[in-house]
C-alpha positions in Angstrom: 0.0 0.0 0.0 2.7 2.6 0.8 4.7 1.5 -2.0 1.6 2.5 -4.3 1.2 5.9 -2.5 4.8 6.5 -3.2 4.6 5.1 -6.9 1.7 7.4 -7.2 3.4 10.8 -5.7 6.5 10.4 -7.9 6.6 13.2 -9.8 8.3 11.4 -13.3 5.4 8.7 -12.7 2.9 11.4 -12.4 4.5 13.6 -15.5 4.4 10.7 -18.2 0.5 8.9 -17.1 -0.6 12.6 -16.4 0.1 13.1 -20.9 -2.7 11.0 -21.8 -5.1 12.3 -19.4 -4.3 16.1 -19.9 -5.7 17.1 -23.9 -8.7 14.6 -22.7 -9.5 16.9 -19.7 -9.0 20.0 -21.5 -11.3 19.1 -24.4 -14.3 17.8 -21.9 -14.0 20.9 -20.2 -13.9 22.7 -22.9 -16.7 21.6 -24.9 -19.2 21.5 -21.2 -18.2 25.1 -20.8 -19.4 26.3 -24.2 -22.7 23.9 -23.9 -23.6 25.2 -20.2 -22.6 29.0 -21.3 -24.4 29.3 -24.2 -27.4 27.3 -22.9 -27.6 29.3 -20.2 -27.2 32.9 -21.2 -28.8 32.6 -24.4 -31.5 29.9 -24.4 -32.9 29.0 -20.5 -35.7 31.2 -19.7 -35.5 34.4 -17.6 -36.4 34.2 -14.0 -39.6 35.6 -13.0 -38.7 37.9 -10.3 -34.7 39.0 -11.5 -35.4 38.4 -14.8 -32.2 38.0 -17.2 -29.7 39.6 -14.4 -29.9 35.8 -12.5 -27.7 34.9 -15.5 -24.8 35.5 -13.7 -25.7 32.2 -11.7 -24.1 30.2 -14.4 -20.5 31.8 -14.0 -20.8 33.0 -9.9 -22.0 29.6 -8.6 -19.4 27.5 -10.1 -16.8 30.1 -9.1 -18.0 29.8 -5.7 -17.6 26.0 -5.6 -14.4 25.8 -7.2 -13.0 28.8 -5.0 -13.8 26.5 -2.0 -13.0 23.1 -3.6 -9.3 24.3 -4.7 -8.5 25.2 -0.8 -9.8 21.6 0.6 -7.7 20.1 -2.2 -4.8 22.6 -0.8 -5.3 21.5 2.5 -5.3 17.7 1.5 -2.2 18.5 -0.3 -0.5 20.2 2.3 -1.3 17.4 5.0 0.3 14.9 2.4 3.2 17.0 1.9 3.7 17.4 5.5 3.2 14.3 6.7 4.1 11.8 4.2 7.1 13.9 2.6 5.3 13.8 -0.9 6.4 16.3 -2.8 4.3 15.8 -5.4 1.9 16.7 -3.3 3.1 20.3 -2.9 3.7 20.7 -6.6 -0.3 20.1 -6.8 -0.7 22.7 -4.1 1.4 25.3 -5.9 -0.4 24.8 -9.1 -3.3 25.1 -7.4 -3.2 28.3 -5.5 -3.6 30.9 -8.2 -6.7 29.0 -9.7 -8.0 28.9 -6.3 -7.5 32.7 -5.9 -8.8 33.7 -9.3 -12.5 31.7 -8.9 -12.7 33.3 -5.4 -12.1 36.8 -7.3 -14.7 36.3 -9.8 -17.0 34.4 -6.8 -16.6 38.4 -5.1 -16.8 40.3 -8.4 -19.5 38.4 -9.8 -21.8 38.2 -6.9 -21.1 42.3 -6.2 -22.6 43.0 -10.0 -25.3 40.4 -9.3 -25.9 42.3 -5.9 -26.9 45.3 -7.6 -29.9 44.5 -9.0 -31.1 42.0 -6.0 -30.0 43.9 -2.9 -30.0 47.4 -4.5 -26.1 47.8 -3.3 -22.4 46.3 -4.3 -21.4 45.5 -1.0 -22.7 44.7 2.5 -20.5 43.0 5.2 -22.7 40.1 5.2 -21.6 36.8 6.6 -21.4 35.0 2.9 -19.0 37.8 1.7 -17.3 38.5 4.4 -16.0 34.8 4.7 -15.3 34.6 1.1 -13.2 37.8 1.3 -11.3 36.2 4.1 -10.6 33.4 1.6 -9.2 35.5 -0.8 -6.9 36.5 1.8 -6.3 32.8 2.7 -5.1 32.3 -0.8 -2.5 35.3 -1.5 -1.6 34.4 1.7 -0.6 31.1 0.7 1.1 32.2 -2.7 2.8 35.1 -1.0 4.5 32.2 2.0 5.8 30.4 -1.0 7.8 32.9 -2.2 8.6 34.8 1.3 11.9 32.5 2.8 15.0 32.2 0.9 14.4 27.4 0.9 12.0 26.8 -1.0 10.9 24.0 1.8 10.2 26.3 4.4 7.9 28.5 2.1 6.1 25.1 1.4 5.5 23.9 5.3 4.7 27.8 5.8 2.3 27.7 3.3 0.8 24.4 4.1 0.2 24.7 7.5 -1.8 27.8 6.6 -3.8 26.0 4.4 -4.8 23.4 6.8 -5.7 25.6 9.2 -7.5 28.0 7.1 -9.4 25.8 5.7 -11.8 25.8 8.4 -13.1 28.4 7.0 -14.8 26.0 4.5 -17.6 25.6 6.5 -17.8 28.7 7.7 -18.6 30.0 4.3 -20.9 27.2 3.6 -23.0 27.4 6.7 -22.8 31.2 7.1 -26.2 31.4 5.6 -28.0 29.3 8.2 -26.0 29.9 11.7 -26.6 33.8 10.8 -29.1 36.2 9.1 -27.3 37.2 6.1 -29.0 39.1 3.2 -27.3 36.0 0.7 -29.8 33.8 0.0 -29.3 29.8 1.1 -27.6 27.6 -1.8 -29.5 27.8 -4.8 -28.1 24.4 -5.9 -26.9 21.1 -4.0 -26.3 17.9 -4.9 -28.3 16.6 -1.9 -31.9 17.9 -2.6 -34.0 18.8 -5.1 -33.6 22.0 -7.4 -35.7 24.5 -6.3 -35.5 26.1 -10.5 -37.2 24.2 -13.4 -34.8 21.7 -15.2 -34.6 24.3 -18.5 -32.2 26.5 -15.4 -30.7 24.2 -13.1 -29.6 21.6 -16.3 -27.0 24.2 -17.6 -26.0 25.3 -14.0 -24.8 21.4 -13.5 -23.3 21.5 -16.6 -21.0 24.7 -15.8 -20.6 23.7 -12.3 -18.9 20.3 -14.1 -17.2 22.2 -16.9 -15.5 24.5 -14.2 -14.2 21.0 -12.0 -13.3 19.8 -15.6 -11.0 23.0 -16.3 -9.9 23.2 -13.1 -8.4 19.6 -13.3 -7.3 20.0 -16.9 -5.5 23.3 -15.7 -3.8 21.6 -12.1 -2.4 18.8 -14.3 -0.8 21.6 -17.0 0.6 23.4 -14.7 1.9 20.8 -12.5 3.8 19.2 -15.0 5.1 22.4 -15.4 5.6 22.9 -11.8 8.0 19.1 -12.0 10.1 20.5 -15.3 10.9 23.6 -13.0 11.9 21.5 -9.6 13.6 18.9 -11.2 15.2 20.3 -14.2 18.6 18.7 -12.8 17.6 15.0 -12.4 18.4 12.8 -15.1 15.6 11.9 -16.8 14.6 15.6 -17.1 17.5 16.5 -19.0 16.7 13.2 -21.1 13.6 14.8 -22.2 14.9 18.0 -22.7 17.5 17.1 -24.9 14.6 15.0 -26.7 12.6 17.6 -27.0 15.7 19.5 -28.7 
């Protein structure tokens, strides 16, 4: 058993079975993206009461997932790194960071124009938003520990150990809605229970919130093979490939 979990965090194993898998990933998310966009902002109906401004649904929702998704994996990633001495596992939680920070941006940004319309203002320090701001500043916090100590392992158990324990803001964010009144409306789409939208809505919401997991795997693996080139440009079977390549 540990000498698959070993096999498995190796980062040449990883680089040469993560090839197939990558243009695979990247055209799945690809092509879901374009279906769930274009069904949802051109072709599901209006809602009765927001009318065509609930649109932004199909981009803020699965931002908001993947925003919160991206730190448990960082978390995860971390542990394994700091436990196991995988450092595969911190490559993952490198390549991961910036995604992470970007969907929690648009998660903000998106919900702020989408607030206009609903709430009549951009911004309220509401429970919801006020614990996804603090995760934005869980994630540069992260990236900006990575680059903040001279070894390169010290920024990585720096930034892990951030990770794990910021990530109990997780359910913070999640449960804000119900352990306080909060002008954001409760989740508007769960796996758990039934939609409360007609399928013509919800249908293209799953679809994006699966295209956005899709990209956000296609993406880790791209830039985590990256992330091996980079850390072990001077092992041997690196510069085999190189010169390859050449």
């Amino acid at each position: 058993m540990w000498g698959l979990i070993h096999k498995l965090g190796s980062p040449k194993w990883f680089y040469y079975r993560s090839a197939a898998l990558q243009p695979w990933c990247w055209g799945v998310a690809t092509v879901l993206l374009l279906v769930g966009s274009v069904w949802g902002l051109v072709f599901a109906p209006a809602d009765y009461q927001q009318g065509n401004s609930f649109r932004i649904i199909y981009v803020h929702v699965p931002a908001a997932f993947l925003a919160q998704s991206v730190f448990v994996a960082m978390a995860v990633s971390g542990l394994v790194f700091m436990v196991w001495k995988i450092k595969l596992a911190d490559m993952a939680a490198a390549a991961m960071a910036p995604l992470g920070a970007a969907m929690t941006f648009v998660a903000l940004f998106s919900g702020a124009v989408w607030g206009v319309p609903t709430w009549g203002t951009w911004w309220i320090w509401d429970a919801r938003l006020t614990s996804m701001l603090i995760l934005l500043f869980l994630y540069l916090g992260v990236i900006a520990l990575r680059g903040a100590f001279s070894r390169r392992d010290s920024g990585a158990r720096a930034a892990s150990v951030l990770a794990m324990v910021g990530v109990i803001n997780i359910p913070i964010i999640k449960y804000s809605v119900d352990w306080w009144y909060t002008l954001h409306q409760p989740a508007s789409f769960t796996l758990t229970s039934r939609p409360a939208m007609p399928m013509e809505m919800w249908l293209p919401l799953l679809i994006m919130v699966v295209g956005f997991y899709g990209f956000f795997i296609a993406l880790t693996l791209t830039r985590t093979r990256s992330e091996i080139l980079r850390r072990e440009a001077n092992t041997r079977w690196v510069k085999a490939l190189l010169e390859e390549v050449n």
